[in-house]
C-alpha positions in Angstrom: 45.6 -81.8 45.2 46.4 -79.8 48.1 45.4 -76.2 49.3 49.3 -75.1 48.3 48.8 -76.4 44.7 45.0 -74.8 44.2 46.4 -71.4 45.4 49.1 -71.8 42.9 46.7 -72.5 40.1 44.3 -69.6 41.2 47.4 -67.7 40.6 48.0 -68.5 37.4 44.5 -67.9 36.2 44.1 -64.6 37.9 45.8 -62.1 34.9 43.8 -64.1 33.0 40.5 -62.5 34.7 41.0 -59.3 33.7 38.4 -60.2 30.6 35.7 -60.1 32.8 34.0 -57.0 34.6 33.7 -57.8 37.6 31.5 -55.0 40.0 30.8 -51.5 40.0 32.8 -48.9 38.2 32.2 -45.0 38.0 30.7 -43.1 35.5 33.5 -42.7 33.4 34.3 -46.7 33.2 37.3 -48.2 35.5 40.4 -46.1 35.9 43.6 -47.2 34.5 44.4 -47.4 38.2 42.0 -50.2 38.4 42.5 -52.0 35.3 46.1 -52.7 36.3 45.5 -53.6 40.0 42.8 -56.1 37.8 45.0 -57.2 35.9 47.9 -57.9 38.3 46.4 -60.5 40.3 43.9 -62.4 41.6 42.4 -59.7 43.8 40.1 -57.4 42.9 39.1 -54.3 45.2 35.5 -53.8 43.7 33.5 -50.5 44.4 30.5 -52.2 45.6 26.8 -50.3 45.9 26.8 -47.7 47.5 30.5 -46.8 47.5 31.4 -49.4 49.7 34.9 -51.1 48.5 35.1 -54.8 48.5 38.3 -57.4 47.7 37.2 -60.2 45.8 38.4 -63.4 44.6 38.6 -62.8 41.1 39.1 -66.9 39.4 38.0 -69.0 37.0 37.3 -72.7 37.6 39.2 -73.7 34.2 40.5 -71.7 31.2 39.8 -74.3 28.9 37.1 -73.7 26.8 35.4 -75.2 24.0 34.0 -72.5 22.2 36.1 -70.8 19.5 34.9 -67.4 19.8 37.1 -64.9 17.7 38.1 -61.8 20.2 38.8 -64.2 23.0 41.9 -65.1 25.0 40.3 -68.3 26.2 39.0 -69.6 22.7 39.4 -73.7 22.1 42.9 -74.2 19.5 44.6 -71.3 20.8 48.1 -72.1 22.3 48.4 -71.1 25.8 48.4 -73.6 29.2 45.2 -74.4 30.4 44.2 -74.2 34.3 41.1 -76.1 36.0 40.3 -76.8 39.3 37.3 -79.0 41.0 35.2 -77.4 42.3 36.4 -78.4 46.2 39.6 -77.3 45.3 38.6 -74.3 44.3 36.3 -73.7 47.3 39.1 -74.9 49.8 41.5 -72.6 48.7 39.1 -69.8 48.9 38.0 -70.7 52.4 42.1 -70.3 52.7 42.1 -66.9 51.4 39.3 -65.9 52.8 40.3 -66.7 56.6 43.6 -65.1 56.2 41.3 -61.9 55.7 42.5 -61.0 52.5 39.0 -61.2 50.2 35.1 -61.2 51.8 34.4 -62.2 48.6 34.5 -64.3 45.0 33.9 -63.3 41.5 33.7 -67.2 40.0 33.2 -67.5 36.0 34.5 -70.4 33.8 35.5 -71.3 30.3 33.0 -73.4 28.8 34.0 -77.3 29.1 31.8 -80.0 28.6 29.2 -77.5 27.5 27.2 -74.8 29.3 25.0 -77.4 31.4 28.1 -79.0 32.8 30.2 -75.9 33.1 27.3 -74.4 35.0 26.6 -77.3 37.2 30.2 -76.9 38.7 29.9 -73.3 39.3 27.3 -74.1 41.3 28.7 -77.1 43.1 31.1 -74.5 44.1 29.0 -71.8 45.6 27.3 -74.9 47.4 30.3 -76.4 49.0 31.2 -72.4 49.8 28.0 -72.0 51.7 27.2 -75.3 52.8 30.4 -77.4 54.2 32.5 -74.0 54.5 29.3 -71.5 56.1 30.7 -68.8 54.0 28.1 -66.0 54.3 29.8 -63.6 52.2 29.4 -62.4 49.1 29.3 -64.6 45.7 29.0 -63.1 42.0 28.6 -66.3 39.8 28.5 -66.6 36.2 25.1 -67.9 33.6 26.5 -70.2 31.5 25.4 -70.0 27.4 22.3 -72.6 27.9 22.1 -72.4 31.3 19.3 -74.5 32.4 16.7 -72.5 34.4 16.7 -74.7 37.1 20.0 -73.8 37.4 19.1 -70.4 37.2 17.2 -70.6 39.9 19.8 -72.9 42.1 22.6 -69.8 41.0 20.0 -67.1 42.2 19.4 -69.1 45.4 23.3 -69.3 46.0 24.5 -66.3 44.5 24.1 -62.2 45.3 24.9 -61.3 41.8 24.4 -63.4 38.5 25.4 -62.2 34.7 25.3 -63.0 31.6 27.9 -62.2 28.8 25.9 -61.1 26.2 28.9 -60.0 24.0 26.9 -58.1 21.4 23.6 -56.5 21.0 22.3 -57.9 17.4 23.1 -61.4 16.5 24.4 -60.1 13.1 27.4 -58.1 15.4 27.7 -61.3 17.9 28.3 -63.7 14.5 31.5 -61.5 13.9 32.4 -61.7 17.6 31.6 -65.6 18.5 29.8 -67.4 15.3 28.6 -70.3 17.2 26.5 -68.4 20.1 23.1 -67.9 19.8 22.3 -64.2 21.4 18.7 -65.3 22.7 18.4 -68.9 23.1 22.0 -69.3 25.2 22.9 -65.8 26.6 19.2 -63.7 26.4 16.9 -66.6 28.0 18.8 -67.0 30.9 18.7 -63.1 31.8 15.1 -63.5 31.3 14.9 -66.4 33.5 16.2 -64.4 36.2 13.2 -61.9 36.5 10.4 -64.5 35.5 11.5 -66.5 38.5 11.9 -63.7 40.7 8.3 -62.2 39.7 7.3 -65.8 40.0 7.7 -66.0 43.4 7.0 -62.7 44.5 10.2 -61.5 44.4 11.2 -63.8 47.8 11.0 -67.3 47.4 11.8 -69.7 49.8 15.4 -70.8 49.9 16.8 -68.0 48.8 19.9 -66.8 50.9 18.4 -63.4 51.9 14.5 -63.6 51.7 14.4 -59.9 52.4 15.8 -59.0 49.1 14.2 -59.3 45.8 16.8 -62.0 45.1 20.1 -61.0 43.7 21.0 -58.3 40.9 22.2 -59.9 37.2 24.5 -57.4 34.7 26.1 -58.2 31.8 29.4 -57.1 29.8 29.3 -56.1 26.1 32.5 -56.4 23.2 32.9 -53.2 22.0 34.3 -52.4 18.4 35.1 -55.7 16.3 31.3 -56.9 16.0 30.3 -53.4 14.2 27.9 -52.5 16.6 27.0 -49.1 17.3 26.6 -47.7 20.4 23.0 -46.6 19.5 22.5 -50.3 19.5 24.1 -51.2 22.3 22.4 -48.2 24.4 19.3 -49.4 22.8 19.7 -52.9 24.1 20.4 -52.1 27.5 17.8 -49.5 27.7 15.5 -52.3 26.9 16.9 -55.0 29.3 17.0 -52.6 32.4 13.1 -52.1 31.7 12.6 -55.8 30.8 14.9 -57.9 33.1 15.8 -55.3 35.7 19.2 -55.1 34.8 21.5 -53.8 37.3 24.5 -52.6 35.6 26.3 -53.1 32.2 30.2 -53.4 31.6 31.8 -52.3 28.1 35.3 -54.1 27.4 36.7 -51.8 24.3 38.8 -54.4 22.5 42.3 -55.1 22.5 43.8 -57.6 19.9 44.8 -61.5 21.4 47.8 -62.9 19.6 46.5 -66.3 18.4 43.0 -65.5 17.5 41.5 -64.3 14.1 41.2 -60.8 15.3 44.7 -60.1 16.7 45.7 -57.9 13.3 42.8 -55.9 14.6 43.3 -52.2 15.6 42.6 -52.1 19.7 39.0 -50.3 20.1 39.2 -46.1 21.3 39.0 -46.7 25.4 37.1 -43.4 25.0 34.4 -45.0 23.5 34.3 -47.4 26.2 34.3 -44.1 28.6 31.2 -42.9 26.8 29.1 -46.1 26.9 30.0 -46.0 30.2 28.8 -42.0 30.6 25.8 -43.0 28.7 25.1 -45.9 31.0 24.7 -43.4 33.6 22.3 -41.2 32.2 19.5 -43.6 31.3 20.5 -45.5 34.7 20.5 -43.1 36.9 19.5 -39.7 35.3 16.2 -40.4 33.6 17.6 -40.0 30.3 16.3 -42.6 27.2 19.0 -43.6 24.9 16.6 -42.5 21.9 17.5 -38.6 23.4 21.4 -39.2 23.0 23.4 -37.9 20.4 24.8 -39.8 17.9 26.9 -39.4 14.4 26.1 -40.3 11.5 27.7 -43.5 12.3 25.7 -44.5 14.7 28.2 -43.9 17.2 28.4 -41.3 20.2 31.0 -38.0 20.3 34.4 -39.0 21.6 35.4 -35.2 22.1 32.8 -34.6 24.9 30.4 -36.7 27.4 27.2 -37.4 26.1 25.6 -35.1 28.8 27.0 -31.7 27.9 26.1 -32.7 24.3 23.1 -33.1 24.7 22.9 -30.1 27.1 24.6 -27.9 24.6 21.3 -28.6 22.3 18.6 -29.0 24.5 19.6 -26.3 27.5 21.9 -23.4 26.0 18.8 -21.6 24.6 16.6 -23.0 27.2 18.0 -23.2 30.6 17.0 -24.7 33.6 15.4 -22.1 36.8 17.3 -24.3 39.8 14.5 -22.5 41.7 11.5 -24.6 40.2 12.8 -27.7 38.7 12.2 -30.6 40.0 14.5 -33.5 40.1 14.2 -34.9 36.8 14.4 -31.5 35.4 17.6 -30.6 37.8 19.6 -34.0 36.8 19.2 -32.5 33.0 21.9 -30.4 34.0 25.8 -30.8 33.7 27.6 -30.8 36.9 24.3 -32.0 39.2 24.0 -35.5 39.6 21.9 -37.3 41.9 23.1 -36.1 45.3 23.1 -32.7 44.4 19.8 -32.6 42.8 18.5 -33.4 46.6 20.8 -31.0 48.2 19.2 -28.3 45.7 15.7 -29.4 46.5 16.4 -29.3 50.4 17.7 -26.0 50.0 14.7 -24.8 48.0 12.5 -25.3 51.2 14.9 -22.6 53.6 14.9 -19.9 51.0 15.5 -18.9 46.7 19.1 -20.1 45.6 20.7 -16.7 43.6 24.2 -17.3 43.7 26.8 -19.8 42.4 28.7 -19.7 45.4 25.3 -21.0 47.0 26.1 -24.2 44.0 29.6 -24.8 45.2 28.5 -25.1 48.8 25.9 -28.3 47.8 29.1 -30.2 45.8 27.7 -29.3 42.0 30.6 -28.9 39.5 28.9 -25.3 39.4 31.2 -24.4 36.2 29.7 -27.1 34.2 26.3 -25.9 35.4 26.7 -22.1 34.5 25.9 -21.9 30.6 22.5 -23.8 31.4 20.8 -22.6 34.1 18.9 -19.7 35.7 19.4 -18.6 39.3 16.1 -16.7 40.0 15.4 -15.8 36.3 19.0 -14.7 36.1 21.7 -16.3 33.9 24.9 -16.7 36.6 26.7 -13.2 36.5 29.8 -15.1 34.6 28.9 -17.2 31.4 32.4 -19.5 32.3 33.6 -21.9 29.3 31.8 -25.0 28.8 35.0 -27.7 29.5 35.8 -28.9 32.5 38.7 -31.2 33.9 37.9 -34.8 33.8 37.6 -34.8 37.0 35.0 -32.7 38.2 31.1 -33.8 38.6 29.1 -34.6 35.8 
């Protein structure tokens, strides 16, 4: 096969990436900006850390799969044309793509052919040819396979900047519903845990990996959400635990949408503001100290779709109780709505040149200062103006 005909097929598979998360997204989940750039071709401008943006390669080696999972577009019987490349055709054509300047990088997953092992052992001939007979130095996110061995674990860690896992669901009662023939810890667990076990087993830099400096590279994983009948206390329960466990860098939450040709397609599409939520909630025990047991949830287990999980919880914990931006430390000052991370330092640097006492003084440091109003005290003083308690979507959390 040439280059021409391995473009064309990488073509063909990219709409079909859109089911995997690939990279960072805000707070509030992808936009619907993003999710149709995603989903209209192979490129994929990912927010990287630290705000950086990156195109990737988003591909697949094949789309054939032999698993028959029920939510998914790729499941073995369903009625669709199947794509595969080798795994040199698949790195030539990137090398392609990549010297016209278009990508620095490649998001590579694969439908399960052969089983994991094999499936797994191809992705990683892949990201070997890449860096090996190509020199490709740039950055590579590549799929665990269910049953990934953990040698090949550790070859993916040594190739790879990112790894991930689809874990699907967080109890193996919701993931039975979802894809009855996975087993949650033995094929898509264990290999997460693999990743920190070898990492902590060679002191966070063992030889051969790609970048010894680093503590090897990060691993996330994406999560169904709606047709197993999880709830999000679960699932914020689950990745509470991994991030403490595994060292989890980031979680994705697909809300589903209905496949014609699989059991579930008479299924109602999942609320993309529960998705939104997760993603809010994500946040908070990432990145804000929060502990999912402090969220609030219905009776159903489920988070409130009218407001972020922040000003809920704020609107119980603060409203009778406010927060003196004067003494607060960080953890105490990232309780608040409108002050994330970067503003909680401004607020702290500012503490050191003299007593913050006006909103204006808020404004000036990039805090969404009418989302901060109802719960806070400016030296023992409530802010002059008790302003209302919603906000556009698009200011600060």
């Amino acid at each position: 096969m040439g280059v021409r005909e391995a473009l064309d097929k990488i073509e063909q598979l990219g709409p079909q990436t859109c089911y995997e998360a690939a990279e960072e997204v805000g707070p509030g989940g992808p936009t619907e900006r993003e999710k149709a750039a995603d989903r209209a071709g192979i490129i994929f401008h990912a927010a990287m850390p630290g705000g950086k943006r990156m195109p990737l390669l988003k591909t697949l080696l094949t789309s054939a799969c032999e698993r028959d999972c029920n939510y998914c577009p790729f499941r073995a019987g369903r009625d669709f044309r199947r794509v595969t490349l080798s795994p040199q055709e698949l790195a030539g054509a990137f090398d392609r793509i990549h010297r016209s300047g278009k990508v620095k990088g490649i998001f590579l997953s694969s439908g399960v052919a052969g089983g994991g092992v094999r499936t797994q052992s191809r992705l990683i001939e892949t990201a070997e040819i890449l860096r090996g007979h190509y020199g490709f130095e740039g950055y590579i996110h590549l799929k665990l396979m269910p049953g990934a061995e953990s040698a090949q674990v550790e070859r993916a860690m040594q190739l790879a900047d990112r790894v991930s896992v689809n874990l699907e669901a967080p109890t193996e009662e919701a993931l039975a519903r979802l894809a009855p023939k996975k087993q949650l810890v033995d094929e898509l667990v264990r290999p997460l845990q693999d990743v920190e076990r070898i990492r902590q087993a060679h002191g966070g830099r063992p030889g051969g990996w790609r970048n010894p400096s680093r503590s090897g590279p990060s691993q996330t994983t994406q999560f169904v959400v709606g047709p197993g009948g999880e709830t999000d206390r679960e699932l914020l329960r689950t990745v509470e635990y991994l991030q403490r466990t595994v060292k989890l860098a980031r979680t994705y939450f697909m809300a589903f949408k209905p496949v014609s040709g699989t059991p579930l397609e008479g299924r109602s599409p999942e609320s993309p503001v529960r998705e939104r939520r997760l993603y809010q909630s994500d946040f908070l025990i990432r990145d804000y100290g929060f502990r999912a047991s402090e969220l609030l949830f219905g009776e159903s287990g489920n988070l409130f779709l009218e407001e972020d999980p922040k000003l809920v919880w704020a609107r119980r914990s603060l409203a009778e109780a406010p927060v003196e931006l004067n003494t607060a430390d960080e953890h105490g000052l990232l309780r608040v709505p409108g002050i994330g991370p970067v503003g909680a330092r401004k607020i702290l640097r500012a503490r050191r040149e003299g007593r913050l006492r006006e909103v204006r003084d808020l404004r000036t440091m990039g805090v969404a200062a009418r989302r901060a109003a109802p719960f806070i005290l400016l030296d023992g003083k409530r802010p002059a103006h008790q302003l209302r308690l919603w906000v556009e979507q698009s200011e600060r959390r």
